[in-house]
LOKOLKOL-612368 format. One line per field, with one value per atom (N, C-alpha, C): x, y, z; residue number from 1; atom name; residue in three letters. Coordinates in Angstrom, 2 decimals, m for minus. Layout:
BEGIN
c1 c(X | ...)
c2 c(Y | ...)
c3 c(Z | ...)
koldo c(NUM | ...)
baro c(CA | ...)
marlo c(ALA | ...)
END
This chain:
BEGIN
c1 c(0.82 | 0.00 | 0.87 | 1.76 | 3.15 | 3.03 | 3.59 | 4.45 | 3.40 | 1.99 | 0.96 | 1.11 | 1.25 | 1.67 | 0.44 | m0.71 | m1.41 | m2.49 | m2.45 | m3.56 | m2.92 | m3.14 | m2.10 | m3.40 | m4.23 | m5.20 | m4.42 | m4.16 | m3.89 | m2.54 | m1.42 | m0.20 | m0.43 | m0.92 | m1.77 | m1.91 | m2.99 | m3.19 | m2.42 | m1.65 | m0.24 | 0.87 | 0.65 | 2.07 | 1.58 | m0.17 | m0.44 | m0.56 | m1.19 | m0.89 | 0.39 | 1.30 | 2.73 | 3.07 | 2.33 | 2.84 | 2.55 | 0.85 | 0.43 | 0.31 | 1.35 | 1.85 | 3.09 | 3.45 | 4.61 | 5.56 | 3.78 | 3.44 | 4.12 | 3.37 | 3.78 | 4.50 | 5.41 | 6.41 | 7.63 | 7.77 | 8.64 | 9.92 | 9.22 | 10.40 | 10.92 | 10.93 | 11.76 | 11.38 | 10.39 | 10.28 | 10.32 | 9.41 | 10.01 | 11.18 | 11.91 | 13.25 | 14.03 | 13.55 | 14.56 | 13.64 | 12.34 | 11.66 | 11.75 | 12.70 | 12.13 | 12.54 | 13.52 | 14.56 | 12.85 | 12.57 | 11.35 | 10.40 | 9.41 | 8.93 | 9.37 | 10.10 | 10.56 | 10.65 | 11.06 | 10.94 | 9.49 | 8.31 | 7.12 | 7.00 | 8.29 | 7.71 | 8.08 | 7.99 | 8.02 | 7.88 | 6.94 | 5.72 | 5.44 | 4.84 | 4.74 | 3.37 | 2.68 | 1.24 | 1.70 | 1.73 | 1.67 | 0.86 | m0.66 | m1.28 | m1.04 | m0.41 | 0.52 | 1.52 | 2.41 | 3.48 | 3.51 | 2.23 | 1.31 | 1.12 | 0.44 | 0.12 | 1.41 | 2.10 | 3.21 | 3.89 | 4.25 | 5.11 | 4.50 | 3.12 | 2.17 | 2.07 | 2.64 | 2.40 | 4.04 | 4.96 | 6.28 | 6.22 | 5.39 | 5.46 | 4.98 | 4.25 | 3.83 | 5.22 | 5.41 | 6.59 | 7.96 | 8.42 | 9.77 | 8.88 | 7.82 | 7.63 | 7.76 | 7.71 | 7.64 | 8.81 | 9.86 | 10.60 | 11.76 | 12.37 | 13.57 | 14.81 | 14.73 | 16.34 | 16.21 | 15.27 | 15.10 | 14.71 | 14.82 | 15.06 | 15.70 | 16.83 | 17.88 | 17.51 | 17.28 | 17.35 | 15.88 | 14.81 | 13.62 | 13.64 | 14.60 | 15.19 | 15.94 | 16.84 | 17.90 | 16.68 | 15.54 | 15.02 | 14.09 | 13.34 | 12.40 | 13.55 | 15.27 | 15.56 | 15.94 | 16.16 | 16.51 | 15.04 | 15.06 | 14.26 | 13.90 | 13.58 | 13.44 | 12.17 | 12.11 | 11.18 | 10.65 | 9.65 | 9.23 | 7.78 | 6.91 | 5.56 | 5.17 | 4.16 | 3.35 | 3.65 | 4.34 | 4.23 | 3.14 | 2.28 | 1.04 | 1.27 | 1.15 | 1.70 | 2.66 | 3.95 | 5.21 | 5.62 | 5.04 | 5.10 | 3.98 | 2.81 | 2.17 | 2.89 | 3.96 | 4.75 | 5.53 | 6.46 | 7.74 | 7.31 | 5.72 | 5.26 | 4.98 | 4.83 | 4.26 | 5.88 | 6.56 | 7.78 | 8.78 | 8.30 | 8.72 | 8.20 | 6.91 | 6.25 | 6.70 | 6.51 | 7.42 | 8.22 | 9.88 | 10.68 | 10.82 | 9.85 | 9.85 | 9.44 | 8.08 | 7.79 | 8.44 | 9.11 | 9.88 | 11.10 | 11.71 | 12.58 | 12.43 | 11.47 | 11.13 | 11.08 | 10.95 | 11.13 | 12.63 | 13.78 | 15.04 | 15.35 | 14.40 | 15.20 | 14.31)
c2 c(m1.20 | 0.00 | 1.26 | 1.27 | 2.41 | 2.89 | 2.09 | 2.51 | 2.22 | 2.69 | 1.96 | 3.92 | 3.31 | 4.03 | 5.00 | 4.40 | 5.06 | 5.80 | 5.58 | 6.40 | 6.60 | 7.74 | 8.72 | 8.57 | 8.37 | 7.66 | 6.24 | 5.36 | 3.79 | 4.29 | 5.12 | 5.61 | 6.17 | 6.70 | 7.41 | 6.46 | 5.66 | 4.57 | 3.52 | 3.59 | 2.21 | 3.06 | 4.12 | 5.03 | 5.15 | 5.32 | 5.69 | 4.34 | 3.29 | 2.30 | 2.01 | 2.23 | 1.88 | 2.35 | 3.71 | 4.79 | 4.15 | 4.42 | 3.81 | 2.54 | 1.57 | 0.33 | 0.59 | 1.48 | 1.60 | 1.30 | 1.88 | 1.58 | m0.18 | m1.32 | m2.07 | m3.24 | m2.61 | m2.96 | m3.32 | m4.64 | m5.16 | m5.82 | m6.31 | m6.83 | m5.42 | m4.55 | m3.77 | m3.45 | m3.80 | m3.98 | m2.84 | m1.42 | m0.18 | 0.28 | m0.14 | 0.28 | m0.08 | m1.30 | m1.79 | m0.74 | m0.22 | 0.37 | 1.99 | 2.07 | 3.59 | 4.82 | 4.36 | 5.20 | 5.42 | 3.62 | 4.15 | 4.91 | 4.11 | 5.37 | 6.71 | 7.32 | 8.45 | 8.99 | 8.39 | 9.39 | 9.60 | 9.41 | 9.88 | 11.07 | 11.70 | 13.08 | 14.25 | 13.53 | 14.34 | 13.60 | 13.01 | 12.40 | 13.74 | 12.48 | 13.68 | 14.61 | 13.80 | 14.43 | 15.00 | 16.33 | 17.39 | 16.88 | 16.46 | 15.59 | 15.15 | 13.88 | 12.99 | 13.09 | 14.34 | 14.03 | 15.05 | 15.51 | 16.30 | 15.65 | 14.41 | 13.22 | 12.63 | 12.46 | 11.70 | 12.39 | 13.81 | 14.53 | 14.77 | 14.47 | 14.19 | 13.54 | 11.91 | 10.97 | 10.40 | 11.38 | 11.00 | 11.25 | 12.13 | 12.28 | 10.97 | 10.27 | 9.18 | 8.01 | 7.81 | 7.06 | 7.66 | 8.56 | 8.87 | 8.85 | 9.08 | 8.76 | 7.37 | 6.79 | 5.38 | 4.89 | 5.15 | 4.43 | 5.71 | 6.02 | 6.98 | 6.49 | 5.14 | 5.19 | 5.98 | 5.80 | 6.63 | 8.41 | 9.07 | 10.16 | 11.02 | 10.77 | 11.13 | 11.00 | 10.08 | 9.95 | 10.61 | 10.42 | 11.10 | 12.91 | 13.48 | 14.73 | 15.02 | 14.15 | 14.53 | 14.34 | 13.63 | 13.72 | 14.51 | 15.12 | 16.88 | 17.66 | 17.38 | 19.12 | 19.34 | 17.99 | 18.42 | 19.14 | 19.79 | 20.44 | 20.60 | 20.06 | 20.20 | 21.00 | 22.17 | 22.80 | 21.76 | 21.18 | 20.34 | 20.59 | 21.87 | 21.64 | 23.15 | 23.89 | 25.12 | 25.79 | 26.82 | 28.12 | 27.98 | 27.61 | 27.63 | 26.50 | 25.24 | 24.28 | 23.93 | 24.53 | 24.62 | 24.99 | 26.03 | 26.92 | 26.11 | 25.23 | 24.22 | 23.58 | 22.98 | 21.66 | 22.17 | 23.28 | 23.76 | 24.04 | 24.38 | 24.86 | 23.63 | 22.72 | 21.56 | 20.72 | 20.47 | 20.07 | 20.94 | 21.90 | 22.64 | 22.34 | 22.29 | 21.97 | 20.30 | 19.96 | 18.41 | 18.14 | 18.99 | 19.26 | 19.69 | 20.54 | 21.38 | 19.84 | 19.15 | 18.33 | 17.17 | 16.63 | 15.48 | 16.26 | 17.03 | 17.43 | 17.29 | 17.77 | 17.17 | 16.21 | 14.91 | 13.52 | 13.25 | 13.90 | 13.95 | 14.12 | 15.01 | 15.42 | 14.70)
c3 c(0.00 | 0.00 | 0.00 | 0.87 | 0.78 | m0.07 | m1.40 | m2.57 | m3.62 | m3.32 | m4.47 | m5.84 | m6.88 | m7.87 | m8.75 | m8.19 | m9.08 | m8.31 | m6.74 | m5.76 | m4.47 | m4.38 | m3.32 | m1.86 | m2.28 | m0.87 | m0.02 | m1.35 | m0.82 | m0.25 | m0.35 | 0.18 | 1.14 | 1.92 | 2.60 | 3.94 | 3.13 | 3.96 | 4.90 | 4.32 | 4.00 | 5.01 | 4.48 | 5.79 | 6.63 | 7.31 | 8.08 | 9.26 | 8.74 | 9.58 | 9.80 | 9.18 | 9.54 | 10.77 | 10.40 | 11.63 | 13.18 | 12.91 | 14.02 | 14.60 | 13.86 | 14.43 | 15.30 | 15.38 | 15.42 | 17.12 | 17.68 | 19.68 | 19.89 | 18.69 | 19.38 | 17.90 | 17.37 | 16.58 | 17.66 | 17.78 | 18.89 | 18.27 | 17.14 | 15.92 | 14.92 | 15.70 | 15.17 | 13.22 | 12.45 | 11.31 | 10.98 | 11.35 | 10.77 | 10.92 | 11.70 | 11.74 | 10.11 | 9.62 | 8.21 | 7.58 | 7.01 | 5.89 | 6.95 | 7.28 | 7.66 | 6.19 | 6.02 | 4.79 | 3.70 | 3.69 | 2.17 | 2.70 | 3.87 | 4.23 | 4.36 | 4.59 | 4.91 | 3.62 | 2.67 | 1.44 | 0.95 | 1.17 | 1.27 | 2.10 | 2.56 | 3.21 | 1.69 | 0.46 | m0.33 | m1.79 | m1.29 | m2.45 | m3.32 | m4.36 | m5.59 | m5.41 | m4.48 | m3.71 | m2.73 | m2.90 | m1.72 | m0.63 | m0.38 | 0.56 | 0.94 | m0.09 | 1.13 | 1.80 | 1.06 | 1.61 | 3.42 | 3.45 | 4.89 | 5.32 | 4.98 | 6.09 | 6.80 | 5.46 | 6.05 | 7.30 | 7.37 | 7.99 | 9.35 | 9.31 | 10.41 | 11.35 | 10.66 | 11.21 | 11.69 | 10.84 | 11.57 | 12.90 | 13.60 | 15.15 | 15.68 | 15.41 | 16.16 | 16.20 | 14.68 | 14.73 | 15.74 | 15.62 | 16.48 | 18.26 | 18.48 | 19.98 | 20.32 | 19.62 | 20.14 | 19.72 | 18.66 | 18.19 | 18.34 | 19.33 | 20.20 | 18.94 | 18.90 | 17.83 | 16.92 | 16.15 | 15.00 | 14.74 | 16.26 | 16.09 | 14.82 | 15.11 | 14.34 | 12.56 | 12.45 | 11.23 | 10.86 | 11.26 | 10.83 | 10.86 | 12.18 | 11.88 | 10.63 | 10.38 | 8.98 | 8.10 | 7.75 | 6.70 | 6.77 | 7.47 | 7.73 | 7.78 | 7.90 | 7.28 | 6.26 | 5.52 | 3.34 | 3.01 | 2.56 | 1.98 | 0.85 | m0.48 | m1.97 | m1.94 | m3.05 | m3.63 | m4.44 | m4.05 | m5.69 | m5.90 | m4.87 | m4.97 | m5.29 | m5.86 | m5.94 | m4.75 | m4.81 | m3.96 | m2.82 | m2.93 | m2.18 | m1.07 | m1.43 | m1.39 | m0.80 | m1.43 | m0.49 | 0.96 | 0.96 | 2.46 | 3.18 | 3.16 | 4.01 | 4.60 | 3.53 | 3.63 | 4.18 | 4.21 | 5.02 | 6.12 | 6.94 | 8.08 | 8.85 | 7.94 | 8.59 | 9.04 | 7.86 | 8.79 | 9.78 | 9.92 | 11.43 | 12.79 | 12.36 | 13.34 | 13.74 | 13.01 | 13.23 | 13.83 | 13.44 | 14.10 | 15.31 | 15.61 | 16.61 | 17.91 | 17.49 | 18.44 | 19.06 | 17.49 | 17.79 | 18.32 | 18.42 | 19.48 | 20.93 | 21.32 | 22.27 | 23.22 | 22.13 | 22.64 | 22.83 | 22.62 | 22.89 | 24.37 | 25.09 | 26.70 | 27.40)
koldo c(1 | 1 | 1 | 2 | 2 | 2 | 3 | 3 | 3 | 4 | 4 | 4 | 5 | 5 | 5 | 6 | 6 | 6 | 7 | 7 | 7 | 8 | 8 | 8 | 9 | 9 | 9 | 10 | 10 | 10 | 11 | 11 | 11 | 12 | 12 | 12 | 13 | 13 | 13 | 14 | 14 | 14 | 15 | 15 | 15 | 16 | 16 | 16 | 17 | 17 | 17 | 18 | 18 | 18 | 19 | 19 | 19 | 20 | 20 | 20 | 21 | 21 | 21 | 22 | 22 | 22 | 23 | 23 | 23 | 24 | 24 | 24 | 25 | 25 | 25 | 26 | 26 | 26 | 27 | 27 | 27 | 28 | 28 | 28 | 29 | 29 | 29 | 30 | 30 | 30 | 31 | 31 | 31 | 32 | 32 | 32 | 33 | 33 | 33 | 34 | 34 | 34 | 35 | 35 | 35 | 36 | 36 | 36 | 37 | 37 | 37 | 38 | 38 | 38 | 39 | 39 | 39 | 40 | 40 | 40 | 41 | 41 | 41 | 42 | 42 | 42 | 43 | 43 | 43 | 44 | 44 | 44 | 45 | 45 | 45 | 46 | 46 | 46 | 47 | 47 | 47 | 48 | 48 | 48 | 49 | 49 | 49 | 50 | 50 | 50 | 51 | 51 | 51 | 52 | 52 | 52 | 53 | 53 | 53 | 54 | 54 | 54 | 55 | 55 | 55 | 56 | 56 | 56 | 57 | 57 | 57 | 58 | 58 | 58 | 59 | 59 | 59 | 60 | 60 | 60 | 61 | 61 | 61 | 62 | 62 | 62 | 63 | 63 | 63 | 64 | 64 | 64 | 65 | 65 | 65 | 66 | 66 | 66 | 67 | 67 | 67 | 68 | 68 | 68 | 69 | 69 | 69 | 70 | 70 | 70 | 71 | 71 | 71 | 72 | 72 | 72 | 73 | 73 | 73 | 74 | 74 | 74 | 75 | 75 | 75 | 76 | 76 | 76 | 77 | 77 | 77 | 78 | 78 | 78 | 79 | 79 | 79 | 80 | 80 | 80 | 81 | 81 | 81 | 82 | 82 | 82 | 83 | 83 | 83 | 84 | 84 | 84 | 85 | 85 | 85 | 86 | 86 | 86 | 87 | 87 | 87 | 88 | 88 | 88 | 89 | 89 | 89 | 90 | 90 | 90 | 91 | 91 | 91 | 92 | 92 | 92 | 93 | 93 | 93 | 94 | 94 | 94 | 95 | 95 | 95 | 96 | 96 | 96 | 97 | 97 | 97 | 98 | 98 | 98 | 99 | 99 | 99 | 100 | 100 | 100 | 101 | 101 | 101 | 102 | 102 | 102 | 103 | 103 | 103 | 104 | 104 | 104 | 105 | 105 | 105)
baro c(N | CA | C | N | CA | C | N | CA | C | N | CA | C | N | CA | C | N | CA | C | N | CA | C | N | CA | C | N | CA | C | N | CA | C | N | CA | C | N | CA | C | N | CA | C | N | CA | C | N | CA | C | N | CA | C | N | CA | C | N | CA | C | N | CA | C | N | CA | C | N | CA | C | N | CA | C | N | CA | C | N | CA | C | N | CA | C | N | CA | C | N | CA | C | N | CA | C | N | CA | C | N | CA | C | N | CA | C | N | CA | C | N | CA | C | N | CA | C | N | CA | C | N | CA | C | N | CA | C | N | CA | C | N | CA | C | N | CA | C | N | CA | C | N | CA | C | N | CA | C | N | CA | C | N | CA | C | N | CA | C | N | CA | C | N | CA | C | N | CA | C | N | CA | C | N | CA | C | N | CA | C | N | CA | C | N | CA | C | N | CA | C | N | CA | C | N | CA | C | N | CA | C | N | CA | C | N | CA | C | N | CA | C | N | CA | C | N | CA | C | N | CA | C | N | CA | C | N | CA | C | N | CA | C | N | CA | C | N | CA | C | N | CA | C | N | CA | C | N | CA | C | N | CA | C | N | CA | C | N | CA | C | N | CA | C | N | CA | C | N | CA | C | N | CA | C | N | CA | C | N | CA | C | N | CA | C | N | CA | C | N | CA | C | N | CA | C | N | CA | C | N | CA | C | N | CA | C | N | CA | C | N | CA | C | N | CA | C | N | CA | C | N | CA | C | N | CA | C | N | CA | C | N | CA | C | N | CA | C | N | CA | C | N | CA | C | N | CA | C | N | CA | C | N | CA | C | N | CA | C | N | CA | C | N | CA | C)
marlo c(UNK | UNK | UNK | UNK | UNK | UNK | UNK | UNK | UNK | UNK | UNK | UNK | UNK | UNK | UNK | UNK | UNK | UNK | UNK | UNK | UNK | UNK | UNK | UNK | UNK | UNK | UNK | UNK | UNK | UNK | UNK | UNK | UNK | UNK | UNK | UNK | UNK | UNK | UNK | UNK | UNK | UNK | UNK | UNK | UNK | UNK | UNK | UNK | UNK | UNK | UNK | UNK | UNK | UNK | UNK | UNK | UNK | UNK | UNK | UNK | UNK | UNK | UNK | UNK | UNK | UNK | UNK | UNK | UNK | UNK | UNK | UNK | UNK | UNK | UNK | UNK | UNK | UNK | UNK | UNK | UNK | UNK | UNK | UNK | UNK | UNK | UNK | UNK | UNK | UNK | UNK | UNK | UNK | UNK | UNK | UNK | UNK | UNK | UNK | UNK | UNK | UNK | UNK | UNK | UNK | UNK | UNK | UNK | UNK | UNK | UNK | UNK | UNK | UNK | UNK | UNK | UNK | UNK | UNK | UNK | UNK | UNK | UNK | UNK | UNK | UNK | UNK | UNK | UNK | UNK | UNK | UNK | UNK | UNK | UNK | UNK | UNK | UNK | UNK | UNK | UNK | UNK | UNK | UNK | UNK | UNK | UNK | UNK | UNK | UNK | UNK | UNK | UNK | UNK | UNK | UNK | UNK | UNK | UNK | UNK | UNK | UNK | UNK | UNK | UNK | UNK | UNK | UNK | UNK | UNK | UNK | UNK | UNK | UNK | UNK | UNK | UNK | UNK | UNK | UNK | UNK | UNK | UNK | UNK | UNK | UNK | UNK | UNK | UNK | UNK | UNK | UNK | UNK | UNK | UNK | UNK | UNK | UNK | UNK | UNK | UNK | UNK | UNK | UNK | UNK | UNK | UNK | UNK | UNK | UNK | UNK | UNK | UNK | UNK | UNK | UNK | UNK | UNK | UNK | UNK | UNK | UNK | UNK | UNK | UNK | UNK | UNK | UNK | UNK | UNK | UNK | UNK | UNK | UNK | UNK | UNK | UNK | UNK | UNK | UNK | UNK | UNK | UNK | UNK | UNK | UNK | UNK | UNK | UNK | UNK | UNK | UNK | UNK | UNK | UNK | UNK | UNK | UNK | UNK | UNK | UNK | UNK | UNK | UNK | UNK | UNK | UNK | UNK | UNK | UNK | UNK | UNK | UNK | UNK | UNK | UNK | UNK | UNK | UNK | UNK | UNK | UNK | UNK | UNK | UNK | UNK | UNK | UNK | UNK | UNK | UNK | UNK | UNK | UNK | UNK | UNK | UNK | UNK | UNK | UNK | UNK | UNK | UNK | UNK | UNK | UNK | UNK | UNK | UNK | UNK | UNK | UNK | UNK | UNK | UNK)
END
């Protein structure tokens, strides 16, 4: 569902349960797919790639290793969306940043 190519709903979907499995992922499984997920924080759907950046807070509360790396990937930054668009997505991964920092102290 992740990586489904032709509906940005079923991607949607697919990251979002990932996310919220994430409380009781004991086998560690998002830890190996975090990299793919993570490049959905800049899906070719602006939507999704909001959901996604959304739902990275759930994942780094529960999963502390992966701090780090979910930070390095909310601060590359690519222009790839409408002016309009863009500045959502740049407000929204601040706010991101801003929270999952948090879970650091």
């Amino acid at each position: 569902m992740m990586n489904n190519k032709t509906n940005s709903f079923i991607r949607i979907r697919g990251l979002r349960l990932i996310a919220y499995h994430a409380k009781w992922d004991n086998e560690n499984k998002i830890n190996s797919i975090i990299e793919q997920w993570l490049s959905h924080i800049e899906d070719e759907k602006p939507i999704t790639a909001r959901q996604c950046i959304q739902d990275v807070i759930v994942i780094a509360k529960y999963k502390p290793e992966l701090i780090n790396v979910i930070l390095d990937a909310l601060g590359h930054f690519d222009q790839i969306y409408d002016d309009s668009m863009q500045k959502l997505v740049y407000k929204d991964r601040q706010k991101a940043i801003k929270i999952i920092r948090q879970y650091t102290w």
